[in-house]
N, C-alpha and C positions, 0 to 999 in steps of 0.2 A: 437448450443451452442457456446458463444462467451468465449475465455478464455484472461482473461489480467494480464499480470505480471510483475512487475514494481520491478526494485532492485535501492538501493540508495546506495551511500558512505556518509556516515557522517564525519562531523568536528570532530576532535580531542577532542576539549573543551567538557568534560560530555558527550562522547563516548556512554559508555555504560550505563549512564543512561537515556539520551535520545531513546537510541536503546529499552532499556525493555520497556520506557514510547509511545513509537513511536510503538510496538507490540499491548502495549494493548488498545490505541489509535483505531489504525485499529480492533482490533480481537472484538471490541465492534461496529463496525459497522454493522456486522450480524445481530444485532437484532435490527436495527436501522431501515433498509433500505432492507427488504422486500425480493427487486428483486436479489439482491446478492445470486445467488443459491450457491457457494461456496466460502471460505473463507479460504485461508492458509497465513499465516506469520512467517518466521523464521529469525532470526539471525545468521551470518555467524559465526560459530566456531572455525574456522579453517584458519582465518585469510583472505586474496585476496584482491581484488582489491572493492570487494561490501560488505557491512554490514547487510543489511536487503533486503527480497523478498519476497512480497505480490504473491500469486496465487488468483485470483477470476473467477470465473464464470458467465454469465451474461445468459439469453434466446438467447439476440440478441441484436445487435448494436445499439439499440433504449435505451434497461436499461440501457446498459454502458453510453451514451451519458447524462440519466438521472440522473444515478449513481456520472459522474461529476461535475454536477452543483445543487447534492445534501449539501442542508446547515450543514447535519452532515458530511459530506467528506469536505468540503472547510473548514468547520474549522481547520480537522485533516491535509489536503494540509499545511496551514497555518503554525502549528504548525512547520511540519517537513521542510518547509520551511528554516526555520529560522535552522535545524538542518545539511544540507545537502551540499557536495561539488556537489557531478552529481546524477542525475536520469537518466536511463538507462528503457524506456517502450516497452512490444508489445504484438500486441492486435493481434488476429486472429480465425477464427472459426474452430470448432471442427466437 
């Protein structure tokens, strides 16, 4: 099992409503996209240096790879894009 977890800092501008919209964004990719055997996202509550962190699961290094050049993910990439100062990812097996 592959696990990848990806945390962002967001822009100041529409903070946190980008953040709940950037949540449900991702938490609808579960049932988009199959191979995603698991699926976490939280919002930082407690203030730091990162605002949001995706947990997922994959089989193996092959879903992930397909996972990112999935048309439902590039759009959500896309999105948070535009919302984001750093992304902070890492991939490794279980």
């Amino acid at each position: 099992m592959v696990k990848h977890i990806v945390t962002w800092k967001l822009k100041n501008e529409n903070k946190s409503e980008n953040a709940v919209k950037i949540k449900e964004l991702l938490k609808e990719l579960k049932s988009k996209i199959n191979y995603i055997k698991e699926l976490e996202v939280g919002i930082n509550e407690n203030g730091g240096e990162y605002d949001i962190i995706l947990i997922t699961s994959f089989n193996d290094y092959d879903d992930l790879k397909s996972y990112d050049i999935n048309e439902d993910h590039c759009k959500v990439k896309d999105f948070i894009k535009n919302c984001v100062i750093s992304r902070v990812a890492i991939d490794y097996t279980v």
